[in-house]
C-alpha positions as CSV (number, residue, x, y, z in Angstrom):
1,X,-3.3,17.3,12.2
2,X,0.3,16.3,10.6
3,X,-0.1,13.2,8.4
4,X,1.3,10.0,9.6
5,X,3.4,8.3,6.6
6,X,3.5,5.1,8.6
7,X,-0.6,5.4,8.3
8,X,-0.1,5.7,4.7
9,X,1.8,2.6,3.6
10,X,-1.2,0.1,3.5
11,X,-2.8,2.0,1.5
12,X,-0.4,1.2,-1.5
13,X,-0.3,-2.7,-0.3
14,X,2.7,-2.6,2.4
15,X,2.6,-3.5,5.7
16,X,4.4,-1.9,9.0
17,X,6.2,-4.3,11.3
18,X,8.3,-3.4,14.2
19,X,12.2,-5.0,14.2
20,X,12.2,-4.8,18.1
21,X,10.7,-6.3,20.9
22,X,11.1,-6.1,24.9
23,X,9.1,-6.2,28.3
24,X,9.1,-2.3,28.4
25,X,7.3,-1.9,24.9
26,X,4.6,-4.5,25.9
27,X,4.2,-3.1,29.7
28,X,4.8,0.3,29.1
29,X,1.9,0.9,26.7
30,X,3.8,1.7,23.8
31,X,2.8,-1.3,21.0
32,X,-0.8,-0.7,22.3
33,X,-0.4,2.9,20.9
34,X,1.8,2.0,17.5
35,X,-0.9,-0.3,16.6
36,X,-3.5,2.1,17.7
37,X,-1.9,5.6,15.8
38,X,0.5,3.7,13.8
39,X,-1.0,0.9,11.9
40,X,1.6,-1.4,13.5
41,X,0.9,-4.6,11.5
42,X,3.7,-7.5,12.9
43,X,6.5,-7.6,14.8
44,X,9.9,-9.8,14.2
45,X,12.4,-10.3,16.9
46,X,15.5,-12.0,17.0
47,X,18.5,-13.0,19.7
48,X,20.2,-9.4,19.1
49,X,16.9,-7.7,20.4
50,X,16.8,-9.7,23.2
51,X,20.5,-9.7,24.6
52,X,19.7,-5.4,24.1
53,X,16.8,-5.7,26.4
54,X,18.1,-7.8,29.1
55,X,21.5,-6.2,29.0
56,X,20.4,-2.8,29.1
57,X,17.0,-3.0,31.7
58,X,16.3,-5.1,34.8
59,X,12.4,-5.6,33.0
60,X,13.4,-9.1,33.0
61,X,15.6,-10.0,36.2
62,X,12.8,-11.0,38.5
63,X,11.2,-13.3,35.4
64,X,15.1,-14.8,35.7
65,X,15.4,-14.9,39.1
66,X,11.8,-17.7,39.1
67,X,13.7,-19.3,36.5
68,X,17.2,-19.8,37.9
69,X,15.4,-21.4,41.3
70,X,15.2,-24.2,39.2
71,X,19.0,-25.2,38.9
72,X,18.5,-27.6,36.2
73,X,17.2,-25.3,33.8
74,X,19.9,-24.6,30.9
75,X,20.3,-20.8,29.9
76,X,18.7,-21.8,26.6
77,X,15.4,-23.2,28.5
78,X,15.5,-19.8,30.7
79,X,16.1,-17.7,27.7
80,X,12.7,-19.6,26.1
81,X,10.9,-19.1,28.8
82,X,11.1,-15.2,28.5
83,X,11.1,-15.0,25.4
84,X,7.6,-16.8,25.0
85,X,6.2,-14.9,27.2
86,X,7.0,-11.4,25.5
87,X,5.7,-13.4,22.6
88,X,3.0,-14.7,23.7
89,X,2.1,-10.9,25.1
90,X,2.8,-9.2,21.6
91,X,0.7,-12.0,19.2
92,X,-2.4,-11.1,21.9
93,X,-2.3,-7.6,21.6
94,X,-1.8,-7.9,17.6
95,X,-4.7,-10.6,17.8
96,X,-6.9,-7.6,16.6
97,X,-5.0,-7.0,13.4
98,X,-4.9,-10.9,12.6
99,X,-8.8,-11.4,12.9
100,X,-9.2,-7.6,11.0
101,X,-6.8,-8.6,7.8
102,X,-7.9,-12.1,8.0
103,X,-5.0,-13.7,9.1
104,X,-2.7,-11.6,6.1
105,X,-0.8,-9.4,9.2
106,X,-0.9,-9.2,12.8
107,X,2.0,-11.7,12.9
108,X,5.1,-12.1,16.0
109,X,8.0,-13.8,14.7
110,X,10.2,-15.8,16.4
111,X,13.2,-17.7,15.4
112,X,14.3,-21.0,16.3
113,X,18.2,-21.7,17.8
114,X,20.6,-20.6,14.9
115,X,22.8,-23.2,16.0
116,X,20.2,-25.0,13.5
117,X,20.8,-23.1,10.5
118,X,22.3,-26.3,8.8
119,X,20.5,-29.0,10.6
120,X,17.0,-29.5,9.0
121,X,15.2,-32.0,11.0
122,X,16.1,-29.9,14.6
123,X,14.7,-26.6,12.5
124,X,11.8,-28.8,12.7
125,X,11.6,-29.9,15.7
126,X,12.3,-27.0,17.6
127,X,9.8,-24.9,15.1
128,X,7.2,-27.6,16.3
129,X,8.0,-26.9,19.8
130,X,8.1,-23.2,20.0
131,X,4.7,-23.0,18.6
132,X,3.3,-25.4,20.9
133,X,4.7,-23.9,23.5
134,X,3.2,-20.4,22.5
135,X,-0.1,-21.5,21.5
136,X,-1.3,-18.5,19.6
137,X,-2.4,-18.6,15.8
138,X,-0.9,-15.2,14.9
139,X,2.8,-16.3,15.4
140,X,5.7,-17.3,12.6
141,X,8.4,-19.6,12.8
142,X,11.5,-17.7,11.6
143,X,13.8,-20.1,9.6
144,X,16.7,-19.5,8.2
145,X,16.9,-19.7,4.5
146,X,19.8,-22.0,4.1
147,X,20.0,-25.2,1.6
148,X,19.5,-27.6,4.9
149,X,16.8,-24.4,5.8
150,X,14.9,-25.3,2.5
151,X,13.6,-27.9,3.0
152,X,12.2,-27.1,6.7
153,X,10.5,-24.2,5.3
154,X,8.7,-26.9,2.8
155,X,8.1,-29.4,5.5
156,X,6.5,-26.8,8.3
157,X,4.5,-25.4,5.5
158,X,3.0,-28.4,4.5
159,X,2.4,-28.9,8.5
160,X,0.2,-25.9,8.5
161,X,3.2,-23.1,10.2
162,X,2.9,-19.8,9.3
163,X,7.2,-19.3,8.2
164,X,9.0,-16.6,8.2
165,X,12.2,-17.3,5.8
166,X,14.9,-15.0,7.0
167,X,18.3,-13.9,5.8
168,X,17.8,-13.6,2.1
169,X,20.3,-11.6,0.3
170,X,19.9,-13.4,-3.2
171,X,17.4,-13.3,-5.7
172,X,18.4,-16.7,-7.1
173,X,17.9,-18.0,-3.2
174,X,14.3,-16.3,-2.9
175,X,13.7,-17.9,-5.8
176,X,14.3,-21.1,-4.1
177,X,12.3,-20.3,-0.9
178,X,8.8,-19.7,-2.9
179,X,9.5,-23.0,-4.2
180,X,9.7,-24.4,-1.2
181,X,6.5,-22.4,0.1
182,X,4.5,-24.0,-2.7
183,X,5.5,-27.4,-2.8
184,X,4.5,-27.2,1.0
185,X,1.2,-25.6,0.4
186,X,1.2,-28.2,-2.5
187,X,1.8,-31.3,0.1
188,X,-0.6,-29.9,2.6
189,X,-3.5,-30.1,-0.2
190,X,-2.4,-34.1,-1.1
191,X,-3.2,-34.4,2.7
192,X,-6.4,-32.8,2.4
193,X,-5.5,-30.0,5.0
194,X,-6.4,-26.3,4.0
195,X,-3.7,-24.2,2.9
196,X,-6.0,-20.8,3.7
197,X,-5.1,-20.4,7.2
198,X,-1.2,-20.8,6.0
199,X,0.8,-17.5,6.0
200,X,4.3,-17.0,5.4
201,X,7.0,-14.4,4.3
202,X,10.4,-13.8,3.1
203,X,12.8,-11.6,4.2
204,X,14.6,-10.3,2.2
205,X,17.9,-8.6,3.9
206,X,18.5,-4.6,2.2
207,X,21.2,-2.7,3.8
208,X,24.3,-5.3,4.3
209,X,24.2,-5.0,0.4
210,X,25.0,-1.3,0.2
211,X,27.8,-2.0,2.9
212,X,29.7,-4.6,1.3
213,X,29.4,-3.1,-2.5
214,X,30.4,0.1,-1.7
215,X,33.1,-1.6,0.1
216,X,34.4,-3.5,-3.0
217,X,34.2,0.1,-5.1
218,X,36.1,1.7,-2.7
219,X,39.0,-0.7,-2.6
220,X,39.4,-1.4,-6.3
221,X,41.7,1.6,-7.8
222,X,41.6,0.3,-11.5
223,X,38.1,2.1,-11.9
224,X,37.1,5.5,-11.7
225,X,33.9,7.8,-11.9
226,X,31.9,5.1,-9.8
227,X,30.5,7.8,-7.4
228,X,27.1,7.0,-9.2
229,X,27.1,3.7,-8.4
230,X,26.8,4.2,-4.3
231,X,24.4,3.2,-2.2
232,X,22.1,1.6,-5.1
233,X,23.0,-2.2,-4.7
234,X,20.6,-3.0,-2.1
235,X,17.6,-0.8,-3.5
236,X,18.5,-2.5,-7.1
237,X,18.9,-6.3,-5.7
238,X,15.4,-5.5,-3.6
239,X,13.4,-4.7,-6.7
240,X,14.9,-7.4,-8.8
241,X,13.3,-9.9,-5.9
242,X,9.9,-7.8,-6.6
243,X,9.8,-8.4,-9.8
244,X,10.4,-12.0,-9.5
245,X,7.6,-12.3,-6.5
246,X,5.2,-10.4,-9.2
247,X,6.5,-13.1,-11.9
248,X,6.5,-16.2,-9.3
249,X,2.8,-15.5,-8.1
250,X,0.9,-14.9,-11.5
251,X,1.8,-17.9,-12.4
252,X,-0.5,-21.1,-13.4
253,X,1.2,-23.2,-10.6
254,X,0.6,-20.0,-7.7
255,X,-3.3,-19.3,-9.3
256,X,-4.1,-23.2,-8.9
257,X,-3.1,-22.8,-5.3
258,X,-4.8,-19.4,-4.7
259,X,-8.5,-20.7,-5.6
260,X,-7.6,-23.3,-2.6
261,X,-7.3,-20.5,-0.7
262,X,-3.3,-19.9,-1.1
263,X,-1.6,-16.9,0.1
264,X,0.9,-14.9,-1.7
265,X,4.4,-15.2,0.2
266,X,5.5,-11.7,0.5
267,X,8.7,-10.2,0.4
268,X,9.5,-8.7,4.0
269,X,12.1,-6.0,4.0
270,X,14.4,-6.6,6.9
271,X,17.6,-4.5,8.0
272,X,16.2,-1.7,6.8
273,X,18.1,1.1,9.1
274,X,20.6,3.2,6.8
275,X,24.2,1.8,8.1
276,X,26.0,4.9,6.0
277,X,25.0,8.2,7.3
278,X,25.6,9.7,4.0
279,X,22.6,8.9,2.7
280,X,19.0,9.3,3.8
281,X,17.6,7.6,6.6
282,X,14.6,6.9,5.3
283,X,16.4,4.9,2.3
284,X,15.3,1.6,2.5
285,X,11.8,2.6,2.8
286,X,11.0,5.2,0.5
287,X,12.2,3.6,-2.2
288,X,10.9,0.1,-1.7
289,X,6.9,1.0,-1.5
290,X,5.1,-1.5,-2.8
291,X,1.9,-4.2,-2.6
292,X,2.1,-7.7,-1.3
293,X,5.5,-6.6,0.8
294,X,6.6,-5.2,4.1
295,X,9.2,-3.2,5.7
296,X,10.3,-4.4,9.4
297,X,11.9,-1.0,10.8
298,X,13.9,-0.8,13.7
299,X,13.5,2.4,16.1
300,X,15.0,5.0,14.6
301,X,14.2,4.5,11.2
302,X,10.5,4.4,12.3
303,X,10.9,7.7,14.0
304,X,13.0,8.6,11.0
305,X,9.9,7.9,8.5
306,X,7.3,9.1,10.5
307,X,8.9,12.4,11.0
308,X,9.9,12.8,7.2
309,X,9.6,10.1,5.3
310,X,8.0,9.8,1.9
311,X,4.8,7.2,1.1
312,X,4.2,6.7,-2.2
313,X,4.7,3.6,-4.5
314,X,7.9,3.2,-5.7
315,X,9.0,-0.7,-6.0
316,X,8.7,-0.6,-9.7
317,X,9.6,2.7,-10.7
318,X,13.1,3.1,-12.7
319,X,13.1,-0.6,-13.7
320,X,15.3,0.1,-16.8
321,X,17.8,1.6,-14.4
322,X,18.4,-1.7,-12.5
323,X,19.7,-3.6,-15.2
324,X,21.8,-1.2,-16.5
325,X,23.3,-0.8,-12.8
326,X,23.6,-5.1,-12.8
327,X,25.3,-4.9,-16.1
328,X,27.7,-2.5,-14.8
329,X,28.9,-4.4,-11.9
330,X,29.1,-7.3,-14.4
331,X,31.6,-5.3,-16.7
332,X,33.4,-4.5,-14.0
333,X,33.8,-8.0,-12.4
334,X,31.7,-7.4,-9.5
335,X,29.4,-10.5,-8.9
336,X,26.7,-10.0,-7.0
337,X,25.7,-13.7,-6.5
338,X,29.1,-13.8,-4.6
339,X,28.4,-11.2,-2.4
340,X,24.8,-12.2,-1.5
341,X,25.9,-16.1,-0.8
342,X,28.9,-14.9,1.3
343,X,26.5,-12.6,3.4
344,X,24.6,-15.2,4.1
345,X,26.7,-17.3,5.3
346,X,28.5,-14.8,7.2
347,X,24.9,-14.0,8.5
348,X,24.1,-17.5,9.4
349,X,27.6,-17.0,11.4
350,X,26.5,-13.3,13.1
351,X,23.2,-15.3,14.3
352,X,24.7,-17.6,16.1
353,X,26.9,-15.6,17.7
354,X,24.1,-13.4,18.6
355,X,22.3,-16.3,20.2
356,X,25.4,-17.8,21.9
357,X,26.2,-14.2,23.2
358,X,22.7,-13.9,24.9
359,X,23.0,-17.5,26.4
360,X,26.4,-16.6,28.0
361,X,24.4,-13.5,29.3
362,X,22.0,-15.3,31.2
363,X,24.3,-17.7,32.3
364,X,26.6,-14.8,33.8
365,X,23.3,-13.3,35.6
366,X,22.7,-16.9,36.7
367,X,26.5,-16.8,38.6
């Protein structure tokens, strides 16, 4: 029987999600059987998904169709209502893998309206909401990890959520996001709530990196022999987050928390599909194995692992080699903090427009 290097990756500590989600993977059978011959461990969607599978399929017209009968109900409120559902659907069948890792993985993420990303108290408010409205353990709240999204992620922590902290692209930020993790596990033990029922992760955003960097080598024609330096940002940046989440959580303050029964936060890998078909499309997984982290593929680099990828440990291999590659960028006036806070922002800006794009869909179909 061929090996299955998707089987493979919890055994050295990482976890498979699936970036996608629609009516057809849930009906059809097909998360049944990735959990089942895939050790599918979690799933995070997100507007993009969504506008795909509603565009692209009539799974969900007749779902629409119940809701538009009600002419009040705002293409938001319509969009909620199948989007909880095809939640709601996934977190049951992963139910299994929650109960069998004790509540570590067998997580659906969903994310609250973008249009948030600088609002704290509606993150909030609408993070309370969706998770009502689900009403399933095994779900996280996906919140954007802006300076308003900070303190949300603190605040829903400390209310017992389960957060997912999306659009990282800086270590300095990440930083920032565990900090808010523990002073809301912190907060939650003042109020003499258990924190060992609390999951949460970071993701941490890989390929955009590689995009923009090789970018900014490209254009500047005062340097040459850089070919060395392509495609090695985003692997580089993504380890130098590791090694912070190793330093971060041996620490006295994480250790104090973890015999209350803290969880690590770990580092999710997100946009993990190779954008420059140069290199390998298995990239951004085989070289970011590691414990206490997960990769979130999308389709085809799932197919594009399991049919050649590589599983074996290699978040901390060639350390040395990601300084030197920082300090390089330095000499040559490339600043990587820069570049990570301006994707961010641009991908605070790609998120809403996602989200609005998908409203305007199901306001079209409503017409």
């Amino acid at each position: 029987m061929t090996s299955n290097p998707l089987t493979e990756l919890s055994k050295l500590g990482q976890s498979f999600w699936f970036d996608n989600i629609s009516r057809e993977l849930i009906k059809s059978g097909q998360l049944q059987r990735m959990i089942e011959e895939d050790d599918l461990r979690g799933i995070t969607s997100n507007p993009s998904i969504f506008y795909k599978s509603i565009k692209d399929s009539s799974h969900y017209d007749e779902r629409m169709q119940e809701q538009f009968s009600n002419p009040a109900k705002t293409p938001k409120e319509v969009f909620y209502a199948l989007e909880i559902t095809d939640i709601t659907e996934a977190a049951d069948l992963l139910k299994g893998v929650y109960e069998k890792t004790d509540g570590r993985d067998g997580f659906v993420s969903i994310e609250v309206d973008p249009n948030f990303a600088y609002d704290t108290e509606a993150t909030v408010r609408e993070a309370r909401e969706l998770y009502k409205a689900i009403g399933r353990p095994n779900v996280m709240i996906k919140v954007p990890a802006t300076p308003e999204g900070l303190p949300a992620i603190r605040q829903l922590t400390a209310e017992g959520y389960n957060v997912n902290a999306t659009l990282l692209f800086s270590v300095k930020r990440y930083e920032e996001v565990v900090d808010a993790y523990l002073e809301g596990l912190s907060e939650r033990l003042l109020g003499r709530d258990s924190i060992a029922s609390v999951t949460s992760v970071a993701s941490f955003f890989i390929s955009r990196l590689d995009t923009v960097v090789d970018t900014v080598l490209q254009d500047r024609t005062d340097i040459t022999e850089v070919d060395h330096l392509y495609g090695k940002a985003a692997v580089v940046n993504a380890k130098l987050a590791y090694q912070m989440m190793v330093s971060l959580f041996s620490s006295d303050r994480f250790l104090k928390l973890k015999e209350r029964g803290g969880k690590i936060q770990r580092l999710l890998w997100a946009s993990t599909s190779t954008k420059n078909p140069a290199y390998s499309d298995c990239l951004y997984v085989d070289k970011l194995i590691g414990p206490h982290t997960i990769n979130t593929m999308p389709t085809d680099t799932v197919k594009a692992f399991k049919s050649h990828g590589i599983a074996k440990r290699t978040i901390d291999q060639d350390l040395e080699d990601t300084q030197i590659y920082i300090d390089t960028l330095d000499n040559l006036n490339i600043d990587i903090d820069t570049i990570t806070l301006k994707l961010e922002q641009d991908g605070v800006k790609l998120f809403i427009e996602s989200f609005n794009n998908l409203l305007n869909l199901i306001d079209s179909k409503k017409r």
